[in-house]
C-alpha positions, 0 to 999 in steps of 0.5 A: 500500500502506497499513500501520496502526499495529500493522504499523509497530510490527512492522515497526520491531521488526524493523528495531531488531533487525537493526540491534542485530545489525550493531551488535553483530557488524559484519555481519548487518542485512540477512540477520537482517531480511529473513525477517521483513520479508518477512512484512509487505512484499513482497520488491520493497520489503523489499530497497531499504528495507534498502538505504536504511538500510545506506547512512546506516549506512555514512555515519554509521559512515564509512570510518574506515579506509579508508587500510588498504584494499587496492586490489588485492584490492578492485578484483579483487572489484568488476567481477564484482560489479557484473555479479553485481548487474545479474543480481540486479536483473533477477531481482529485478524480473522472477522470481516472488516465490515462488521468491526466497524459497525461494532467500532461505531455502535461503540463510540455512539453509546459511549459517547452517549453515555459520557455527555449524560453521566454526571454521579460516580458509579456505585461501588462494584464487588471485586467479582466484576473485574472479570466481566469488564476486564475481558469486555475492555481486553477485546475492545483494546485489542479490535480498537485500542479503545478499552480503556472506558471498560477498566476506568468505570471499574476502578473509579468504583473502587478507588475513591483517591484520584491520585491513586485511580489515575496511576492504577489506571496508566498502569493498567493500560501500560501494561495492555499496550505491551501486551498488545504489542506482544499479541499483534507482533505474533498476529504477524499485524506488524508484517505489513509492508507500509506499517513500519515506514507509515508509523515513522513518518506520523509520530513526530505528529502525535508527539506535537499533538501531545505537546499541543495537548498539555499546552492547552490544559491549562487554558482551555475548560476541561469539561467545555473540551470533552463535551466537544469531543463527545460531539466529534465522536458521535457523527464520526460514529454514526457515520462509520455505521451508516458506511458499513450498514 
């Protein structure tokens, strides 16, 4: 697969902005770029190039406060997940394209749609339902990279301290992307021709939408942001079904 210059411009376009969204809420990369990537790159592509930039994100950001991080909670997640993800890599490889997408865009349309409308901290949930979120968020990390919803709506039920909560979840997924890379590397997804000299030529862009990103925290409404993106991500999912219906 060949991409001329207008393609790349987009595509880079596309990677600054969902970088700008991580750097200015802390989640959303991978859930805010993928409707639009796919649009350009087959899904079989688009996933593992994300997945290349989130890991060097979490590298640069670093696990600045992993001391905080609680064992117990993580360690419920991260067995279920990890056999979440193997589903997820086995769907990803061998399910029609098609379907994944409609699946990838009923997706960001209920979580979207869930995200303008919640407003309380979910009740607390009994350890026991670390399995069903744990394998539900691995199968979505693994098919989108967007299982990251699945492991904060379990962790913020059962963590009360934000500091404790944001490092037990940048753990988690820290773990989940080396995971992945693991999983998709034996997938032979990292084979393709294209992949390796695509994902060199887009980084430098993902690295100044994060910069961009944590340059605005500051000044722009955090909430006013992710109202916007929730937006964003509703037409780019009713979009992605209505295309693949």
């Amino acid at each position: 697969m060949t991409f001329d210059l207008i393609t790349l411009a987009q595509l880079a376009l596309i990677i600054v902005f969902g970088y700008t969204v991580f750097g200015l809420t802390g989640f959303g990369s991978s859930v805010t770029a993928m409707p639009l990537l796919v649009l350009f790159i087959p899904l079989r592509m688009a996933v593992p190039l994300m997945l290349v930039f989130d890991l060097v994100s979490n590298v640069l950001l670093g696990l600045k406060n992993r001391r905080f991080i609680e064992k117990r909670e993580a360690l419920r997640l991260l067995p279920f997940m990890v056999a979440g993800m193997a589903v997820g890599v086995l769907a990803l490889v061998r399910a029609p394209e098609r379907t994944l997408l409609v699946v990838l865009g009923l997706f960001i349309l209920c979580y979207s749609a869930w995200s303008l409308l919640a407003r309380r901290k979910p009740r607390p949930l009994a350890p026991v339902w670390a399995g069903p979120f744990g394998v539900v968020g691995g199968v979505f990390t693994a098919l989108f990279g967007t299982g990251g919803p699945f492991y904060t709506i379990f962790l913020t039920s059962r963590l009360d301290d934000k500091l404790a909560l944001r490092a037990t979840l940048s753990g988690v997924l820290f773990f989940s992307a080396i995971s992945r890379l693991v999983l998709f590397t034996g997938a032979g997804l990292y084979a393709q021709p294209a992949l390796p000299l695509l994902a060199c030529v887009l980084l430098p862009f993902a690295l100044g939408g994060l910069y961009l990103g944590n340059r605005l925290h500051q000044r722009l409404p955090a909430e006013r942001v992710k109202q916007a993106v929730w937006v964003v991500l509703i037409a780019g999912g009713a979009s992605l079904v209505l295309r693949n219906l």
